[in-house]
N, C-alpha and C positions, 0 to 999 in steps of 0.2 A: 611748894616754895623752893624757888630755887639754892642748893646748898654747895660750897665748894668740898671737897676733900684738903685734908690738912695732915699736916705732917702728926699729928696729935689723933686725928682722926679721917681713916681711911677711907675710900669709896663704898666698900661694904657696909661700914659702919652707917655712912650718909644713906644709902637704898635704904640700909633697915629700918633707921629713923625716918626717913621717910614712908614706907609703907607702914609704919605704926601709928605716924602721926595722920595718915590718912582716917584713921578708925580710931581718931581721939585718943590716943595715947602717946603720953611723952616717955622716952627711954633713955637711954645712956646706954649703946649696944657696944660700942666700942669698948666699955667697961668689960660687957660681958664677952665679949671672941679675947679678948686680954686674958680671960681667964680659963679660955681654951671652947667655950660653946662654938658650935657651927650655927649657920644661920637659922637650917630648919627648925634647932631647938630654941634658940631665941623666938622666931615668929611662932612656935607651938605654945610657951610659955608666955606668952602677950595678948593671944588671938583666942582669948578664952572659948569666944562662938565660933570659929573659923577651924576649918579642916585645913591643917598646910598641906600641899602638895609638892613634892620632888618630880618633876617633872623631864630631867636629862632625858635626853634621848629623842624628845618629844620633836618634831620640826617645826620651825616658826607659825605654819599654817596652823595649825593645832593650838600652838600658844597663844594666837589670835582671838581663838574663843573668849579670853579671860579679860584680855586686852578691853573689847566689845563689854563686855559687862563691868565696866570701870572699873578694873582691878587689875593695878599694875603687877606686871612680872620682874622679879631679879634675872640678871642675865651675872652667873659667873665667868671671868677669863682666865685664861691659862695664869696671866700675869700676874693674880691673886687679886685682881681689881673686877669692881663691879660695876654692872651699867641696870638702868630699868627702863625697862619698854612699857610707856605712858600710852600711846595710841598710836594709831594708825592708820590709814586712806588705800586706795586698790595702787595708789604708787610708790608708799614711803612709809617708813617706820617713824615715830616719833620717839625718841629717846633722853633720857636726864641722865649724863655722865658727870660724875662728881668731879673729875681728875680734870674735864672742859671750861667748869666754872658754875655745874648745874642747871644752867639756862637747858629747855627742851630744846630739840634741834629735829630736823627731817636726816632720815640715810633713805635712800634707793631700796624697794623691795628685795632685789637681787640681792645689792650691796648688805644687805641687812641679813638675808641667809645665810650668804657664804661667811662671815664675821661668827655668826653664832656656829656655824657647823663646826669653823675652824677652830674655834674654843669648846669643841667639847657635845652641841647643845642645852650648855647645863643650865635650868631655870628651876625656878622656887616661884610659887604663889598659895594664892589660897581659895576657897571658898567659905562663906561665910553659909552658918548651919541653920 
């Protein structure tokens, strides 16, 4: 469901609750990064069956695996804002950016690389156990 970010609560906040509420769980995660948690330990804390993974470093190709197995990825930004890569096709990435209005959108495969390398490529997902 598409969710906007709010001055009350940040894009981070909106990915996390979204990937929670993906696996039946309702959270308040903006509560908890207010109270200084990073994200791994929120979704470790949530995802009682699910291994989180830290994934920086990783290139989009690789991140795609997870993508494929209906499990979206957080995408961290320099800007402290967050985006999640929902799916994808052999041309385009599909993306839910909280800061756009949360509707999913297409970016360019390329387009879609160079954005995550230049941020870092820092990603968070999980596998469920």
């Amino acid at each position: 469901t598409a969710q906007t970010a709010t001055e009350d609560k940040g894009s981070l906040a909106v990915c996390l609750d979204t990937m929670l509420a993906l696996e039946g769980i309702v959270g308040n995660t903006d509560n908890l990064l207010s109270q200084g948690k990073i994200a791994r330990e929120i979704l470790e804390e949530n995802l009682e069956d699910a291994r989180v993974l830290d994934l920086t470093g990783c290139s989009l190709d690789a991140i795609l695996y997870y993508v494929n197995k209906d499990i979206p990825v957080l995408a961290s930004m320099n800007d402290g804002n967050a985006v999640l890569l929902i799916g994808f096709n052999e041309l385009n990435t599909v993306l839910m950016d909280p800061l756009t209005g949360g509707t999913p959108f297409k970016k360019g495969m390329n387009d879609s690389t160079q954005m995550f390398a230049e941020n870092g490529n820092r990603f968070i997902t999980y596998m469920k156990e």
